[in-house]
C-alpha positions as CSV (number, residue, x, y, z in Angstrom):
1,X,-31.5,133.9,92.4
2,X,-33.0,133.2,96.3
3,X,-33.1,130.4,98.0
4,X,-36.7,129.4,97.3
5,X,-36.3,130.1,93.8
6,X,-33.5,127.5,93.6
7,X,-35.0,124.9,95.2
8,X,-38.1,125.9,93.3
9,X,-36.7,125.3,90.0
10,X,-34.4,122.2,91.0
11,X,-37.2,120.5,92.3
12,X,-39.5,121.2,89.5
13,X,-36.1,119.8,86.6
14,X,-35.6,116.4,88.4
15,X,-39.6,115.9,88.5
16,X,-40.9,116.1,92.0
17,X,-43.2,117.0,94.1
18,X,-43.2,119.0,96.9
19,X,-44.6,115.5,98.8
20,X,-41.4,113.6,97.3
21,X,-38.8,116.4,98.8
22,X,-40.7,116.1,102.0
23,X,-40.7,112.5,102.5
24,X,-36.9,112.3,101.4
25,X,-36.0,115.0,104.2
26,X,-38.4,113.7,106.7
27,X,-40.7,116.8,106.8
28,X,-44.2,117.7,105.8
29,X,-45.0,118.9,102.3
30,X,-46.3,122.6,104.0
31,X,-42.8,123.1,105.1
32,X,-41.2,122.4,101.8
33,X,-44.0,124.5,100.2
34,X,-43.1,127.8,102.6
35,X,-39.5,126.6,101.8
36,X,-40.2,127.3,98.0
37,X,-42.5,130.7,98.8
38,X,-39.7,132.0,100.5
39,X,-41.7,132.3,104.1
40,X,-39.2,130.1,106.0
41,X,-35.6,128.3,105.4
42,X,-34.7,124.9,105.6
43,X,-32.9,124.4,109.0
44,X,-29.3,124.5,108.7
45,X,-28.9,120.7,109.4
46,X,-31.1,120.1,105.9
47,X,-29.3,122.0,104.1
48,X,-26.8,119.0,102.8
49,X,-29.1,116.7,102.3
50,X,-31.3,118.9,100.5
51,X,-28.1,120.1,98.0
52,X,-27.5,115.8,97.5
53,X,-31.4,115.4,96.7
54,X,-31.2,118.0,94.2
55,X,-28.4,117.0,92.7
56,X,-26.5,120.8,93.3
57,X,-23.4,122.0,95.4
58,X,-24.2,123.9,99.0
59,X,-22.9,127.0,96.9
60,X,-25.5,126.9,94.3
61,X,-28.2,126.1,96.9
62,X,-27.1,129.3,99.2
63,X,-26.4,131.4,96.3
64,X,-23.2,131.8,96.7
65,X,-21.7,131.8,93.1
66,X,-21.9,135.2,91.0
67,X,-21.9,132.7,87.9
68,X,-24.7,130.4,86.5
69,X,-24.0,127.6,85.2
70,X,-24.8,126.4,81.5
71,X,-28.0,124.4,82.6
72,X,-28.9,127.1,84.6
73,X,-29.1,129.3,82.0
74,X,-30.6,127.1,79.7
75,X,-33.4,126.6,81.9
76,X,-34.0,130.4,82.5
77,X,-34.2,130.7,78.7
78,X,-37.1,128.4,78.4
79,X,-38.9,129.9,81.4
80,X,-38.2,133.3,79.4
81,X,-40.2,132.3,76.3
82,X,-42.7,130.5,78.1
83,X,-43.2,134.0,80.0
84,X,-43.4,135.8,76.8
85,X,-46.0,133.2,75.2
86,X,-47.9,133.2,78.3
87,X,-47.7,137.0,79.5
88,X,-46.5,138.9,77.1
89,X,-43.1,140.4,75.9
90,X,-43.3,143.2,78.5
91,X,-43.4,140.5,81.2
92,X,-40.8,138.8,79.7
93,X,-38.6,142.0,80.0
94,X,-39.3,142.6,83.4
95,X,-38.2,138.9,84.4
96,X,-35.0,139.1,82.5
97,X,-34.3,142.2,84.1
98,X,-34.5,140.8,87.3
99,X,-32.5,138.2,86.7
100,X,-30.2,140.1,85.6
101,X,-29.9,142.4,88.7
102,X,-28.8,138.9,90.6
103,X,-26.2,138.3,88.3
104,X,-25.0,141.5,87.1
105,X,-21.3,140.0,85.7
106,X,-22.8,137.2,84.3
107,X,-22.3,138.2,80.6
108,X,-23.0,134.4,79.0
109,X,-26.6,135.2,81.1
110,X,-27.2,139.0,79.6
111,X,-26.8,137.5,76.2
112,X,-29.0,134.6,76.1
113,X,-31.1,137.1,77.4
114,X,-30.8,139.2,74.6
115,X,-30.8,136.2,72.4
116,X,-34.3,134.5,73.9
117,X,-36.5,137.7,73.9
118,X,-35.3,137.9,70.5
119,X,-36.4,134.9,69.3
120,X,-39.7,134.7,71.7
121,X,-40.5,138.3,70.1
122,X,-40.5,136.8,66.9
123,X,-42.8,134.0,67.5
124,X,-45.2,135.5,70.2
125,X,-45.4,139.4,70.1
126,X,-46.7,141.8,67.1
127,X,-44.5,144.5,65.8
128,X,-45.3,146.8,67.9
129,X,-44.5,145.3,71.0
130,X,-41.2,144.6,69.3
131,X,-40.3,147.9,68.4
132,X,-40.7,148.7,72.1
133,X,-38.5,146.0,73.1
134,X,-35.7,146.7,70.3
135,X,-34.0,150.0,72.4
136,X,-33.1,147.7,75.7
137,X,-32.5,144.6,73.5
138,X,-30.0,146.7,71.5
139,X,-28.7,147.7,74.8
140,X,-28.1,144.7,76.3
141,X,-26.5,143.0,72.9
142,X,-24.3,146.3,73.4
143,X,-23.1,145.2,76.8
144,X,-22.1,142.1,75.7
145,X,-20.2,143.9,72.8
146,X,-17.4,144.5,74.8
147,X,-17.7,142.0,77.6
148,X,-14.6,139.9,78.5
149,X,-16.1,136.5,77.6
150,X,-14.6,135.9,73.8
151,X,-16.7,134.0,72.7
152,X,-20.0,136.3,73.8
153,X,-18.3,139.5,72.4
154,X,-18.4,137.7,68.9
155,X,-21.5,136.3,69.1
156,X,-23.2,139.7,70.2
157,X,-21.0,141.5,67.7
158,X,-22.8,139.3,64.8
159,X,-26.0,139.5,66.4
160,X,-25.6,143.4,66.1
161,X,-24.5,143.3,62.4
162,X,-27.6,141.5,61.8
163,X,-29.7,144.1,63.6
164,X,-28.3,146.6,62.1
165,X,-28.5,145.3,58.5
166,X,-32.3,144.5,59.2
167,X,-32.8,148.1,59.4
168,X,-31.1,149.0,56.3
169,X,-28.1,150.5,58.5
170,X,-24.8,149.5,56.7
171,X,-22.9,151.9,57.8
172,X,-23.5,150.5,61.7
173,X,-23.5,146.6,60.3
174,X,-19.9,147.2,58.9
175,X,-18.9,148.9,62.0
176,X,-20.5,145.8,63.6
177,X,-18.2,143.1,61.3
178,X,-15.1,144.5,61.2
179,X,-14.7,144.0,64.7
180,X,-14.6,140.2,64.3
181,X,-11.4,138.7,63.5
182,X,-11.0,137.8,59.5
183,X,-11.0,133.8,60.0
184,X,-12.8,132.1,62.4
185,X,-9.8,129.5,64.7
186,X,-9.6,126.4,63.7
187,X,-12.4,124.0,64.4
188,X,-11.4,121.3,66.9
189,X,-14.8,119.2,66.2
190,X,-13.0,116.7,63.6
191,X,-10.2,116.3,66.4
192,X,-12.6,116.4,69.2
193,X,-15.0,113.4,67.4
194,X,-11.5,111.2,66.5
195,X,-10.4,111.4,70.1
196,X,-14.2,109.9,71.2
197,X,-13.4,107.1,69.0
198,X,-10.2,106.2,70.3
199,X,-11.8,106.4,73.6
200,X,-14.8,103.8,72.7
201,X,-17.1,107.1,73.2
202,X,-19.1,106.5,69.9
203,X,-22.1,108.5,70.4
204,X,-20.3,111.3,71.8
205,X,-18.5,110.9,68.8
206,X,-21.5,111.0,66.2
207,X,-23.3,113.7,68.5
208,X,-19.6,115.6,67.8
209,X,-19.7,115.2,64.2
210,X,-23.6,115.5,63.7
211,X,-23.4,118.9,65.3
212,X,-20.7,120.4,63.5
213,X,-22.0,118.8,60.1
214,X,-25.1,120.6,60.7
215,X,-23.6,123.5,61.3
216,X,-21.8,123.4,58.1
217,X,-24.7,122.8,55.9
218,X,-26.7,125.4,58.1
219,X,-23.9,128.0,56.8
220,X,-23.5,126.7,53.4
221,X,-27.1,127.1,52.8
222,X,-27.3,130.6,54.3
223,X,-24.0,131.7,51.6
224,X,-26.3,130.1,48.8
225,X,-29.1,132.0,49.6
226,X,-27.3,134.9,49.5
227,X,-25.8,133.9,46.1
228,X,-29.6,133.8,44.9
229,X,-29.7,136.9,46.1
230,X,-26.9,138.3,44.3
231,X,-28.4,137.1,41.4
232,X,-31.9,137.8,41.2
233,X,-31.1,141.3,41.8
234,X,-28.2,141.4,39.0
235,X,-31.1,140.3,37.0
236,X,-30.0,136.9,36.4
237,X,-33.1,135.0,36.9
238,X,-31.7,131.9,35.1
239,X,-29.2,131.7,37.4
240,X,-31.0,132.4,40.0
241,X,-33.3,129.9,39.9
242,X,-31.3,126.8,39.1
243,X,-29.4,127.7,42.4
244,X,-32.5,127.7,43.9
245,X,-33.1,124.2,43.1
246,X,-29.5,123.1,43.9
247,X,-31.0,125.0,47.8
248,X,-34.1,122.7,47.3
249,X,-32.0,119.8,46.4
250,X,-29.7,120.0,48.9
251,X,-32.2,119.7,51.4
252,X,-33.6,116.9,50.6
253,X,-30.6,115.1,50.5
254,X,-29.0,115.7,53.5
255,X,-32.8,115.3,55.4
256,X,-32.7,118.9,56.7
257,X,-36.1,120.3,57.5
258,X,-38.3,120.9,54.5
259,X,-39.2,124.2,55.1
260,X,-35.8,125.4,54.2
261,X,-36.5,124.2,50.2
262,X,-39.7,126.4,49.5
263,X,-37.7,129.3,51.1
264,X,-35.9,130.5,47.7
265,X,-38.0,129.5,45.3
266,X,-40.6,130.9,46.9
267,X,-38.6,134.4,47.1
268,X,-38.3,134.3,43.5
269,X,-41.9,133.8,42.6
270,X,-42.1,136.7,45.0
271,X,-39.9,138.6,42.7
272,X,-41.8,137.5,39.1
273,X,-45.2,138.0,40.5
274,X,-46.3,135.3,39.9
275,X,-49.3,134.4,41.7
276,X,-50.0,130.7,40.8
277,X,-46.4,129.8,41.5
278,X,-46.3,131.7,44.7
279,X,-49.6,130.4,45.9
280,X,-48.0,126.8,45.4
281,X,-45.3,127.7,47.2
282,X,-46.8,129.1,50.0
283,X,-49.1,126.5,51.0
284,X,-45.7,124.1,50.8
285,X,-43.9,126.2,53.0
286,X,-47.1,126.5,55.8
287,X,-47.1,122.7,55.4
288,X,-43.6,121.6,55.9
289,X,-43.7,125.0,58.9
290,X,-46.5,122.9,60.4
291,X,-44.0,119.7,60.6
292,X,-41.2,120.2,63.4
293,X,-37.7,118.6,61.9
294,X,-37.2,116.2,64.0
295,X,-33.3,115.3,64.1
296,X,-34.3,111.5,65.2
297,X,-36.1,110.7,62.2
298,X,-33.3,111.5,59.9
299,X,-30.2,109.3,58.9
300,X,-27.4,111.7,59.9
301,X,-28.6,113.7,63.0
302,X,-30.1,110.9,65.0
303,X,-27.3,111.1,67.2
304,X,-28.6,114.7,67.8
305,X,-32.3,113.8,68.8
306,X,-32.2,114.6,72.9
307,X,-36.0,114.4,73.2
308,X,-36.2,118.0,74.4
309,X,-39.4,119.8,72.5
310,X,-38.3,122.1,69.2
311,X,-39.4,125.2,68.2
312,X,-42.9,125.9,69.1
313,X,-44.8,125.2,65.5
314,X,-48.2,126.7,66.2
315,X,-46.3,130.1,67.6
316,X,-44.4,129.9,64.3
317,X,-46.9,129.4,62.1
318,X,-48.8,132.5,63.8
319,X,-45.8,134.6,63.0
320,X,-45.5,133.5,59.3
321,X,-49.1,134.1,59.0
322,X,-48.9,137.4,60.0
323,X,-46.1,138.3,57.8
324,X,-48.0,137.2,54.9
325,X,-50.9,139.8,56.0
326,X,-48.1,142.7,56.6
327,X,-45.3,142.3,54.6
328,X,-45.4,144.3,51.4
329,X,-44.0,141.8,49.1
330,X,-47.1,139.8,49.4
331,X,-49.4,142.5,48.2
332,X,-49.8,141.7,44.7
333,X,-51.7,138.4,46.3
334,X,-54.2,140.7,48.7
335,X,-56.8,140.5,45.7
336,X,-56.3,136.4,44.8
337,X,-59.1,134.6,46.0
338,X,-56.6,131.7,46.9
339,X,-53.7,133.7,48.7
340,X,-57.2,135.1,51.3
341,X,-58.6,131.4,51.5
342,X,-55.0,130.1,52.4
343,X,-54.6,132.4,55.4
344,X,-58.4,131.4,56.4
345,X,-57.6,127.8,56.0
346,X,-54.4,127.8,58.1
347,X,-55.7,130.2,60.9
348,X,-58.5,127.7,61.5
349,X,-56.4,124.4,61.0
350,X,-54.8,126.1,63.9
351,X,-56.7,128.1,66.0
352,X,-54.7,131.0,65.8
């Protein structure tokens, strides 16, 4: 990253104007502006006054570090998807890419990378433009594969297996898992949120224990959906479908976002064909998709509520919306009046 593109970014994060840096420094808002463009530097005896007003080291201001820090990254990830929504996936690619070309060792960087073209793919491109995009993300997750960074080698490893499984590829998804270690180390959260306590740090301790909670239920839920799973296709319906309302259940009781509970009931009205219950379902699962979970209006994550915007409901809603009018397992519905008026309904609710 330049010089202009740091103090770009920093200045933009902290909420100022180019006026406000000028006025702080003593020098007119065109300077700061051909600062920012790149067409001239500060002069050198700015240059520490300018790191203390944007709250960053000398090194981070001349570029000087090969590494990015987590905030740094962060906020790169959020200017990624708002390049895809905005531009397109292929733009998106090419920013990454250049990013990546100033920090070429920065592995924590290539995979979140990976990670938010991934995700921004999902909610923003069509399947096509995926399918373009799969070969260099597959590349890139790759990379990180056999980086040094623990922690990214796992994650990417995992990310692979999923990738891999997507496209029916067991063989490559095995290959994929058992390169991760048989038990995961042991979780230092319970340790980590006692020692807060003993410090007086109480909502660093409930943020502690409200994260890995939620991470726990996240999990549990996933190995119950695949439990369904396991059922329905044994054949055991019965089964099958009381698990899916101990999913349903479960959600509602530990105030986790609602959309999760029409998830497997939904799958097996899916299965059944049966139109009437799948139609119910539906519309439930476009409403609660059309509600963000909001971690501060909920009795044991309000500790987790930053006030940073979630996911970006009207992108998902246009990617569950065109699932329904591609995915095969919703073709029984194509000739129900209500499955056609549902779509209609929702694309205009939302202008999509």
């Amino acid at each position: 990253m330049s010089m202009n593109q740091v103090i770009q970014r920093r200045r933009r994060a902290l909420g100022m104007t180019q006026e406000q840096v000028a006025q702080a420094l003593n020098v007119t808002a065109p300077a700061v502006n051909k600062w920012e463009k790149g067409a001239t530097c500060p002069d050198v005896s700015l240059l520490a006054p300018l790191a203390r007003l944007l709250k960053i080291d000398l090194n981070e201001l001349m570029c000087f570090r090969e590494e990015l820090t987590a905030e740094e990254i962060a906020r790169f990830s959020g200017e990624l998807v708002e390049t895809v929504r905005r531009d397109g996936l292929e733009a998106g690619l090419a920013l990454a890419s250049e990013e990546l070309r100033r920090y070429p060792r920065c592995d924590t960087l290539l995979f979140q990378c990976a990670v938010s073209l991934e995700g921004a793919a999902m909610l923003y491109a069509d399947g096509d433009a995926r399918k373009a995009c799969d070969a260099q993300l597959d590349e890139w997750y790759e990379r990180c594969a056999v980086c040094e960074d623990e922690d990214v080698r796992r994650r990417a490893i995992y990310m692979l297996a999923g990738r891999y499984l997507r496209r029916d590829d067991a063989a490559n998804a095995q290959r994929m898992l058992d390169l991760l270690p048989e038990e995961p180390p042991m979780d230092k959260r319970l340790l980590q949120a006692r020692i807060h306590v003993q410090q007086n740090q109480v909502e660093e301790a409930g943020k502690v224990a409200a994260q890995a909670l939620l991470s726990c239920l996240n999990e549990a839920q996933s190995f119950l959906w695949q439990l369904i799973d396991i059922e329905r296709s044994s054949g055991n319906f019965d089964d099958a479908e009381e698990m899916a309302r101990l999913s349903a259940e479960m959600t509602r009781r530990f105030g986790l976002w609602d959309y999760n509970a029409a998830i497997a009931p939904l799958n097996l009205a899916l299965e059944r064909r049966d139109a009437a219950e799948s139609l119910r379902l539906l519309r439930q699962l476009l409403d609660a998709a059309a509600k963000p979970w909001r971690p501060g209006d909920t009795l044991l994550f309000r500790r987790l509520d930053d006030g940073r915007p979630g996911v970006d409901m009207q992108a998902l809603l246009g990617a569950l919306l065109r699932n329904l009018e591609a995915d095969p397992a919703y073709d029984f519905l194509r000739g129900e009046p209500g499955f056609r008026a549902l779509i209609a309904e929702r694309r205009e609710q939302t202008k999509l």
